[in-house]
N, C-alpha and C positions, 0 to 999 in steps of 0.2 A: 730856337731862333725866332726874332718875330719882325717885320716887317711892315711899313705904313704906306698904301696906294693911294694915289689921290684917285677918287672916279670920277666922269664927266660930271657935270653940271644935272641934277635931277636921275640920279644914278637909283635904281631903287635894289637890292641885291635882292629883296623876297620877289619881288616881279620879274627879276631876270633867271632865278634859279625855277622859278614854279612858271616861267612861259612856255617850258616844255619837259614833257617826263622824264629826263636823262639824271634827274635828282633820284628817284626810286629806284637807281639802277646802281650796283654795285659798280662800284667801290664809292660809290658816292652816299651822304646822308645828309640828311637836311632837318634841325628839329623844330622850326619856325622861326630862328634865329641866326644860325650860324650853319654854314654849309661845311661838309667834311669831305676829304677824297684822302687817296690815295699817291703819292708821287714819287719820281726816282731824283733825289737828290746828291750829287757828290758820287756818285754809282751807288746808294742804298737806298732801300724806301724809307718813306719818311712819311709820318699821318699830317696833315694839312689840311687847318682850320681855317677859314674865314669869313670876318664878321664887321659890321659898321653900316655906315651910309656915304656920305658925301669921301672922307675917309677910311678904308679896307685895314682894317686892320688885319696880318695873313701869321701864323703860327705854324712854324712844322717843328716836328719832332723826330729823330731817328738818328742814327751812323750816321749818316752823311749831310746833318744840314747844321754846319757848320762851318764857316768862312766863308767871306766875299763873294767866292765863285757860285756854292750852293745860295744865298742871298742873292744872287741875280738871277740864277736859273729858277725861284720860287718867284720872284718880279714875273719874269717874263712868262712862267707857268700861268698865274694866273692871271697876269693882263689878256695873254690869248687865250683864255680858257671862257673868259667874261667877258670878251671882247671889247675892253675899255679901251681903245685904241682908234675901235670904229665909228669913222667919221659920220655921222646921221647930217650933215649940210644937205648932201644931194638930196637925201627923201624929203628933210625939212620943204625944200623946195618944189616938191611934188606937191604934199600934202598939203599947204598951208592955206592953198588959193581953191581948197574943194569944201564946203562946209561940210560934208559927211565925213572928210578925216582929219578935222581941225583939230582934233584929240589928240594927233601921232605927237604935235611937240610938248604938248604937258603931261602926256603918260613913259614919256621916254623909251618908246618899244625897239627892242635890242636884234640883233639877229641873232637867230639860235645859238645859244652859247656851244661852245668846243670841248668835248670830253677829251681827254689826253689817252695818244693813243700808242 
């Protein structure tokens, strides 16, 4: 099964998977491209790959990731997992008027992404 996410606007996945070590940590792998985990789809695990930029490209594999329902629950897996959900207006609006963190809106920095628990 594979599946296409749109991510916000300057989405970077190598700077959201490597802003914090939880890629080095089983069940997770990362080979500079494409991030890998592990997940329960449909009631099975299922290996789930994902890869792109502006567009997520999301791949699972397994018993259970087949039909509509398993296709949502890998949506919403990895929207919260990556937090592509998460609104940055407020901080934009912090940051934008301190010349020391004029950076935050052209480096796109994420909140710790969510390992699936």
């Amino acid at each position: 099964m594979q599946v296409t996410l749109a991510a916000p606007r300057g989405f970077r996945l190598r700077a959201v998977v490597q802003s914090h070590g939880w890629y080095d940590l089983a069940p997770f792998g990362w080979d500079g491209t494409r991030l890998t985990t592990v997940a329960t789809l449909g009631g099975a695990a299922a290996d789930v790959t994902v890869a792109g930029g502006a567009k997520l490209t999301v791949s699972a594999h397994g018993d259970g990731a087949e039909g509509a329902a398993a296709r949502g629950e890998l949506r919403a897996m990895v929207t919260a997992m990556l937090r592509l959900d998460e609104e940055l207006a407020p901080l934009y609006a912090l940051t934008d008027g301190d010349a020391r963190l004029a950076y935050a809106r052209n480096s796109r920095p994420t909140a710790a992404p969510r390992a699936r628990t």
